[in-house]
Every structure is written in structure tokens, then in C-alpha cells.
N, C-alpha and C positions, 0 to 999 in steps of 0.2 A: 504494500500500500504506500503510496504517496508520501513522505513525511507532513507536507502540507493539508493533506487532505486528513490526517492523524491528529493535527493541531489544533483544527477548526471543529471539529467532534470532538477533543476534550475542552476546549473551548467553549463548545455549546452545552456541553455536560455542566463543567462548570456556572458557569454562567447562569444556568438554569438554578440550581442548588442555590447559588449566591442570592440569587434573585428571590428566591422563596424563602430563604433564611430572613433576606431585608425586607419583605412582607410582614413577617409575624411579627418581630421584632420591633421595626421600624417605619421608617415612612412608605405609606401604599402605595405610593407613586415611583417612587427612585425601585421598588421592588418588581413593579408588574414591567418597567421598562429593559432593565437587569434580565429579565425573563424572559419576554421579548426579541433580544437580543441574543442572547443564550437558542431559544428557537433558529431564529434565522441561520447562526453557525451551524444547527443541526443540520438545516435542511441544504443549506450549500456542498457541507460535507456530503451528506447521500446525493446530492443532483451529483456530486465531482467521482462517487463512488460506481453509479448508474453510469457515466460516462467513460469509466473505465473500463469498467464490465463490456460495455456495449465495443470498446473500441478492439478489446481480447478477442471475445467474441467472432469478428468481423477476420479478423488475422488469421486466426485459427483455421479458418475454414477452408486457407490456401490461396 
């Protein structure tokens, strides 16, 4: 895997955690954005994952 693409998925992992920590705790605003945030690295990582796949995939085939 990517290292790049490893970073942005613990990234999002994080991020997310952080996020939900600074909800209960803290202010509900700076927490649901944190979160937010955290989502989006998720889903860049799986779009960069999906187009990995797909590009193996393609190669393989000959």
C-alpha cells in the first residue's frame, strides 16, 4: 500500500477519535468539524485505495 494512502487513513482514524473525544468533553463545534474532517481523510484514502485496486486489476490481465 501507498505510504501516502496509509497516512490519510490513520489520519482519518485519528481525526475521527479526536473529534468525538472534543464533542463530549468540549466545544460541539470545534468536535463535529474534527470529525468531519477525520471522515473526509477516510474516504480519500478508500477513493486512492479503489484506484489502486482498479489500476492492479487492469495490469494483471496482460
Amino acid at each position: 500500500m501507498n505510504p501516502v494512502t496509509l497516512l490519510l487513513a490513520i489520519l482519518g482514524l485519528g481525526g475521527f477519535a479526536l473529534g468525538a473525544i472534543l464533542t463530549v468533553t468540549g466545544p460541539l463545534e470545534m468536535g463535529v468539524i474534527v470529525m468531519g474532517l477525520g471522515l473526509v481523510f477516510q474516504v480519500i484514502s478508500l477513493v486512492r485505495i479503489k484506484r489502486a485496486k482498479q489500476r492492479d486489476g487492469s495490469n494483471a490481465g496482460g
